[in-house]
C-alpha positions as CSV (number, residue, x, y, z in Angstrom):
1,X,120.9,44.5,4.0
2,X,120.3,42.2,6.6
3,X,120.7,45.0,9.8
4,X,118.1,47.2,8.1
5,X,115.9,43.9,7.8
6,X,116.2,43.5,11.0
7,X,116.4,47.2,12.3
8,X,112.8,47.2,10.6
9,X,111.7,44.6,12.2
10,X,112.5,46.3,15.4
11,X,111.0,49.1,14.6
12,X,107.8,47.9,13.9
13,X,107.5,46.2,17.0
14,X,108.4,48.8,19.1
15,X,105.7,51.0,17.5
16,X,103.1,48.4,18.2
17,X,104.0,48.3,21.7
18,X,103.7,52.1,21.9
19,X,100.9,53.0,19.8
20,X,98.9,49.5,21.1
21,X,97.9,51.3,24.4
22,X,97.2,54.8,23.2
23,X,94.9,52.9,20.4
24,X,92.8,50.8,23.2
25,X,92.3,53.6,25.5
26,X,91.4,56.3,22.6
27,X,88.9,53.7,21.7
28,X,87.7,53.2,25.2
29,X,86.8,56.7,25.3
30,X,85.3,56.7,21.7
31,X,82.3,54.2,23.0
32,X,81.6,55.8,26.3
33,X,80.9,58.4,23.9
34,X,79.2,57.0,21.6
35,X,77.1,55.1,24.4
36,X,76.2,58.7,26.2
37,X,75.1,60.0,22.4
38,X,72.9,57.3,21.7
39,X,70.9,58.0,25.5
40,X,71.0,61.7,24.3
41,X,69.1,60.5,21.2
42,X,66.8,57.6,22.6
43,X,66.1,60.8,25.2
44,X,64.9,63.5,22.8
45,X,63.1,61.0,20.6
46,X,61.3,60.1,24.0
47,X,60.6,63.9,24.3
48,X,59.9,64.7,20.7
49,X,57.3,62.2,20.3
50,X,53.9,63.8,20.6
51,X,52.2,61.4,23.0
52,X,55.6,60.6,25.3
53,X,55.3,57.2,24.8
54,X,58.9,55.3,25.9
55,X,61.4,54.9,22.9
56,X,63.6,52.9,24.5
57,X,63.9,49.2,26.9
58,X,62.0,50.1,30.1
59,X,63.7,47.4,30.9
60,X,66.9,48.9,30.6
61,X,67.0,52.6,30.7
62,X,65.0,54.9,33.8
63,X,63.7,58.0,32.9
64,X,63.9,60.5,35.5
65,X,61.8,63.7,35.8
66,X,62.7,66.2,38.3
67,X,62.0,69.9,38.5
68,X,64.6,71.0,36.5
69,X,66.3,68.7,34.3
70,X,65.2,65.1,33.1
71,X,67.3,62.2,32.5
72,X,68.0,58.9,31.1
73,X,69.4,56.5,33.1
74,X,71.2,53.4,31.4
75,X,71.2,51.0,34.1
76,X,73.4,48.3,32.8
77,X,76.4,50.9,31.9
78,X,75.3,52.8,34.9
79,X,75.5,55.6,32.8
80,X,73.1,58.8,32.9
81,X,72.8,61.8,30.9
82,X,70.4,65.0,32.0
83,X,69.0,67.7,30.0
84,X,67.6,71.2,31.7
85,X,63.9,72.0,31.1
């Protein structure tokens, strides 16, 4: 009774030591994407509003215009996301 107590015990923390990691990085990755779908939003509501007024913290975010693609520039996360004309 007492070894599987403590062969439990064991157990358990050696799962939490293993699956600690693989949790923090999967969710890592889960807000860099979230973070890059929220500019793909705040950048199509910029382009779907009819007088292209700024939907977002000029501030913040630079909006980028070149010949072919335009793009959102989050300037704090020094992330940027591009769509093609």
């Amino acid at each position: 009774m007492f070894i599987d107590f403590m062969l439990s015990i064991f157990i358990i923390i050696l799962l939490s030591g293993t699956l600690l990691p693989l949790v923090t990085t999967l969710n890592k990755n889960i807000e860099k994407e979230h973070s890059k779908i929220k500019l793909y939003q705040i950048l199509y509501q910029t382009l779907q509003s009819s007088n292209h007024e700024f939907k977002y913290d000029v501030s913040r975010y630079k909006y980028i215009n070149f010949n072919n693609q335009i793009c959102l520039e989050d300037e704090k996360k020094n992330e940027k996301v591009c769509i093609k004309k």
